[in-house]
C-alpha positions in Angstrom: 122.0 97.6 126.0 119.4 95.4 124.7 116.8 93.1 127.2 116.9 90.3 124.9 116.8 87.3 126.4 119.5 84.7 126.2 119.9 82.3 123.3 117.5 79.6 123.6 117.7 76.1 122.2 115.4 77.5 118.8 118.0 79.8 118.4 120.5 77.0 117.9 118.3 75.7 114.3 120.5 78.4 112.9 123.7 76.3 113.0 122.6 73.0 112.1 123.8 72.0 108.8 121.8 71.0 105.2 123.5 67.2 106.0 121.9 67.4 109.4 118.6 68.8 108.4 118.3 66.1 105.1 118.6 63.6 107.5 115.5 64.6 109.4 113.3 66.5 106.7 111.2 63.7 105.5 109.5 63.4 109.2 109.6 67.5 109.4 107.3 67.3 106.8 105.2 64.4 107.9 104.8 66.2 111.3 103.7 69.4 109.2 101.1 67.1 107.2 99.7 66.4 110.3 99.4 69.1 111.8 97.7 70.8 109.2 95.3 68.5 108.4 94.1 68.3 111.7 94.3 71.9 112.8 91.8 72.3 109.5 88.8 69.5 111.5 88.4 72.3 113.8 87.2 74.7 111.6 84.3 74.4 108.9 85.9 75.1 105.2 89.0 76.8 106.3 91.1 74.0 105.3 92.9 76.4 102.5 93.4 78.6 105.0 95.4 76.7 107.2 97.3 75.3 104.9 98.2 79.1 103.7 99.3 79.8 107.2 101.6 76.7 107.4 103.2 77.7 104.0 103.5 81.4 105.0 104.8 80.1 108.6 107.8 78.2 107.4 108.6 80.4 104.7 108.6 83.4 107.6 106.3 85.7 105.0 103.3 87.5 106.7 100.2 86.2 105.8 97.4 88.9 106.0 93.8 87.4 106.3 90.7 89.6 105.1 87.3 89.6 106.2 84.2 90.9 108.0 84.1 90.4 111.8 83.0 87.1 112.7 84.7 84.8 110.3 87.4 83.2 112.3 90.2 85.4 111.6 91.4 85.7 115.1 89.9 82.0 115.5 92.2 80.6 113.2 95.6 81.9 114.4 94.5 81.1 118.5 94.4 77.7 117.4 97.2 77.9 115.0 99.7 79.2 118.3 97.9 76.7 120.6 98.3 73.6 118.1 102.2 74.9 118.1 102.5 75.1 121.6 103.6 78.6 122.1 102.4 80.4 125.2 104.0 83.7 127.1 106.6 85.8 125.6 106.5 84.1 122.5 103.4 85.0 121.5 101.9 88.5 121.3 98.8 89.9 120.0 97.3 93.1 119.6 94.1 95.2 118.1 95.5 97.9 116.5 93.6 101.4 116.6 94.5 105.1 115.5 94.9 106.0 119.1 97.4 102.7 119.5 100.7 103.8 121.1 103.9 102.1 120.2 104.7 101.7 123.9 101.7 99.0 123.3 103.4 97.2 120.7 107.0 97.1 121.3 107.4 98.0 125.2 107.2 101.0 127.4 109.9 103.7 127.9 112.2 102.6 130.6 112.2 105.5 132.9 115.1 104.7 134.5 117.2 104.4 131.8 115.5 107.8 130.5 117.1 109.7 133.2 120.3 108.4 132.4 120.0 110.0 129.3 119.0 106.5 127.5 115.7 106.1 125.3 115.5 102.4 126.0 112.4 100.1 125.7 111.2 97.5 127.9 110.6 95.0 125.7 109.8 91.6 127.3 106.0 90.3 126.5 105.1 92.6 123.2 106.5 91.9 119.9 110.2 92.7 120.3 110.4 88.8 122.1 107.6 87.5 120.5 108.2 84.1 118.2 104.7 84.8 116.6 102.9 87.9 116.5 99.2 88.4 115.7 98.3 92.2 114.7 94.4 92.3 114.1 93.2 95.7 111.9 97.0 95.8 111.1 96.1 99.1 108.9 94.0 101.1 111.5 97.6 101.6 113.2 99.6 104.9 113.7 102.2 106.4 111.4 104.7 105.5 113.7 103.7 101.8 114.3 103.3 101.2 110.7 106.8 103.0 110.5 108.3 101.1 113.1 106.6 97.3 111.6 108.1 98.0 108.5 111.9 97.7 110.0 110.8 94.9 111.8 108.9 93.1 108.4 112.1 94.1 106.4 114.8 93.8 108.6 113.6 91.8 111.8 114.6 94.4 114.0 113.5 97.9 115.6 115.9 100.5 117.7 117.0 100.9 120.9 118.2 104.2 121.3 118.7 104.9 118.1 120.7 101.0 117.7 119.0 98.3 116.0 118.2 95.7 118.0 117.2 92.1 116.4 113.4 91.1 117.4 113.0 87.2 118.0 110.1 87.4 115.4 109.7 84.3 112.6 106.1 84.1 112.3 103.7 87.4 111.5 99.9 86.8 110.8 97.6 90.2 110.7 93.9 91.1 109.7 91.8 92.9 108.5 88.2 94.3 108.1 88.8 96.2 104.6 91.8 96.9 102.7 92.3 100.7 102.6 94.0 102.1 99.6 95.5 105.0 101.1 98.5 105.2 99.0 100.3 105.6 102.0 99.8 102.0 103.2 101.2 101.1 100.0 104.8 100.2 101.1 103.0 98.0 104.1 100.7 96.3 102.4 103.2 95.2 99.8 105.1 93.0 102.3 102.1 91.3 102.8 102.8 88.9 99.6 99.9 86.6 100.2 96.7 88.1 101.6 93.3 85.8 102.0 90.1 86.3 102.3 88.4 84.6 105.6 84.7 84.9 104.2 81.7 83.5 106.6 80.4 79.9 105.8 76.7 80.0 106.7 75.4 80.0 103.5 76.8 76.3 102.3 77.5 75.0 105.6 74.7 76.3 107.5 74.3 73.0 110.0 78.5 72.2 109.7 78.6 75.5 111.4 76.3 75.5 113.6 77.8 72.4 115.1 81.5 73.2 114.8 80.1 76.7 116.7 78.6 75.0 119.8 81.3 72.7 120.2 83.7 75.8 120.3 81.5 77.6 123.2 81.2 74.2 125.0 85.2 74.4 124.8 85.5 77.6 125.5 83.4 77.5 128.7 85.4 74.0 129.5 88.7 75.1 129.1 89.4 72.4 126.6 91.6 72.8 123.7 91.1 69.7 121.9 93.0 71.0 118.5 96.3 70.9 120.4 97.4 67.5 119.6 101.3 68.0 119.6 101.8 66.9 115.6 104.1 70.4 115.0 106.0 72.8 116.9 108.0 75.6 116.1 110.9 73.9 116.2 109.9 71.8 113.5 108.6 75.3 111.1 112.3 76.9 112.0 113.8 73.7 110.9 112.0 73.4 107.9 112.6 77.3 106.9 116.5 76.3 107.6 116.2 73.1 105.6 115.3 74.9 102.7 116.8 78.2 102.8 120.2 76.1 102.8 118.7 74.4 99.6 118.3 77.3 97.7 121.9 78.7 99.1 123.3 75.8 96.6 125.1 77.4 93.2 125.7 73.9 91.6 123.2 73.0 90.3 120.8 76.2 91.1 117.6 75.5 93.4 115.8 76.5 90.4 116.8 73.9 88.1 116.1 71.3 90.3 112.8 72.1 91.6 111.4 74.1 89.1 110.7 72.7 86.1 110.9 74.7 82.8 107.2 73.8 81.9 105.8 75.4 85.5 108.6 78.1 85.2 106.7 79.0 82.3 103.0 78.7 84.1 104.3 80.9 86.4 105.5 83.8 84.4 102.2 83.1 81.9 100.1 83.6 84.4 101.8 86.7 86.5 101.9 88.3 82.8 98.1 88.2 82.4 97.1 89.0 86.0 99.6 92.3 85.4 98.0 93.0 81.9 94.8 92.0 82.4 93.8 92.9 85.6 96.1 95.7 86.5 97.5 93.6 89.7 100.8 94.9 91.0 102.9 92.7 91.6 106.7 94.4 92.4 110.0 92.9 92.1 110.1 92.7 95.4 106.8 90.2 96.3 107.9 88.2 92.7 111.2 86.9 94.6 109.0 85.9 97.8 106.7 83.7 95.7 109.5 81.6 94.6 110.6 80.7 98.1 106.4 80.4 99.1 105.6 78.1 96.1 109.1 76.1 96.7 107.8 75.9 100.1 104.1 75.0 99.6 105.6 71.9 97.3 107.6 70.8 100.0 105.3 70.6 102.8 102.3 69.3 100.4 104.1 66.8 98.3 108.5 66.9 99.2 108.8 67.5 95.5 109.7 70.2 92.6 107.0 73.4 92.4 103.7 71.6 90.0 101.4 73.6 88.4 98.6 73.1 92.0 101.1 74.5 93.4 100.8 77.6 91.3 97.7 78.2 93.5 99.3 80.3 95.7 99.1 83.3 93.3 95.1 83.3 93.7 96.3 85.2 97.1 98.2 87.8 95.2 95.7 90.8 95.2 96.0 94.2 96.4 92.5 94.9 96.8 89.1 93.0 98.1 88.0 92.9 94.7 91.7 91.5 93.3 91.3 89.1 95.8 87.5 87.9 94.7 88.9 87.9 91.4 91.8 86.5 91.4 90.4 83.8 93.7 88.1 82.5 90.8 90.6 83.3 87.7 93.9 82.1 88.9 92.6 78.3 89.4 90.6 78.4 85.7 94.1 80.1 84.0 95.8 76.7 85.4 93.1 74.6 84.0 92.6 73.1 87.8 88.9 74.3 88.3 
């Protein structure tokens, strides 16, 4: 039998109705707008970034962020949970290494249901009944973990006993140091449809940072946590990802002919044909359907409208590789005409 524990009131987002949720979305996304704009004062050029999180957040897509140590990756999704308000079981984080043990990650053996003849994990505090989950050097993990996050990326859920058991999970942000390109990470990594590179600042915003850094110790030291100003909560991303997944349940007329216009429709397939040609970028079947629902999402949080051609932005987060992701950071804006 599972540990789960019972329903909570964000469990009940899953009935309300698209009538009930129109009703309410324009101030979802006002509340988003806010938060996200000023989440992004407390860091120095990360603005993009935190945007990309809120966008990846709602759509429930895992965001992996790429960079050397020191350049806010962890930063940026602390602040992220504690501008959401989330605290104890639903939130868990985790630095992943080769000697990591899935007991760490999704709950010790129960030894008393082992000599019952039961492989049962105790769950409760790791990522089983976690809302958001944080897994930093996500590719240094075992064969097993990796194994194990893959049902839980897929199918939001991992086995008890040999059952499946549903995890609580909607929100999944990782990092890394390097992208390996072991071919065996391959299935992994392509979950990850957007992945963004956190690069250090210092160089054109040498004072900015230096500020924005002591204020942070001075914080730290403090206990203050001036970034969590109550604009968002997780209720609010749930009921957004509901608001629009009923959207684009509708058969007459078809999401796509409402809020993607023929013009971007072709932008979009223009510019994944020359990335694929061009570049060599992979881009499966698979990570092509997730980027409608991500761009549909981005336009509705940024401007409550059909998918524009800024908001074809999103595919400059599409590589597979550091240098996919330099490159495509520079090329995808100048094939849209927007830099």
């Amino acid at each position: 039998m599972t540990t789960l524990p019972p329903k909570d009131p964000l469990d009940a987002i899953s009935d309300l109705t698209l009538e009930q949720l129109s009703a309410e979305a324009q101030g979802l996304r006002e509340r988003l707008n806010r938060f996200r704009v000023a989440l992004g004062r407390h860091f120095v050029d990360k603005q993009a970034l935190v945007d990309l999180m809120l966008v990846a957040a709602v759509a429930q897509e895992p965001l992996l962020l790429v960079g050397p140590p020191g350049t806010a990756k962890s930063d940026l999704v602390l602040k992220f949970k504690d501008a959401l308000g989330l605290s104890g079981i639903d939130y868990f984080e985790y630095l992943l290494t080769r000697f990591t043990e899935p007991s760490e990650v999704l709950g010790p053996i129960d030894i008393n249901e082992l000599r019952g003849g039961k492989y049962l994990r105790r769950e409760k505090g790791k990522l089983p009944t976690a809302r958001l989950v944080f897994l930093d050097e996500i590719f240094k993990a075992s064969s097993a973990i990796l194994n194990a996050l893959l049902t839980v990326i897929n199918e939001r859920k991992f086995y008890q006993d040999g059952v499946p058991v549903p995890v609580r999970l909607k929100v999944l942000f990782a990092a890394t140091n390097e992208i390996p390109e072991h071919s065996e990470l391959g299935a992994l990594k392509d979950r990850f449809a957007l992945k963004a590179a956190c690069r250090s600042v210092q160089e054109t915003h040498f004072v900015e940072l230096l500020d924005a850094g002591l204020e942070s110790m001075v914080n730290k030291d403090l206990n203050r946590k001036p970034w969590v100003e109550g604009h968002a909560s997780l209720e609010d991303v749930m009921k957004g990802h509901r608001y629009l997944t009923l959207l684009m349940s509708r058969k007459e007329p078809r999401d796509r002919e409402l809020f993607f216009r023929e013009e971007v429709m072709r932008e979009f397939r223009r510019v994944i044909r020359t990335l694929v040609r061009e570049d060599e970028v992979f881009v499966s079947d698979r990570k092509l359907i997730k980027l409608y629902r991500l761009l549909r999402t981005r336009a509705w949080i940024v401007h409550g409208g059909a998918v524009e051609r800024e908001d074809l932005q999103l595919l400059a987060y599409l590589g597979e590789t550091r240098e996919e992701i330099d490159l495509l950071e520079e090329k995808v804006p100048r094939l849209l005409g927007l830099s």
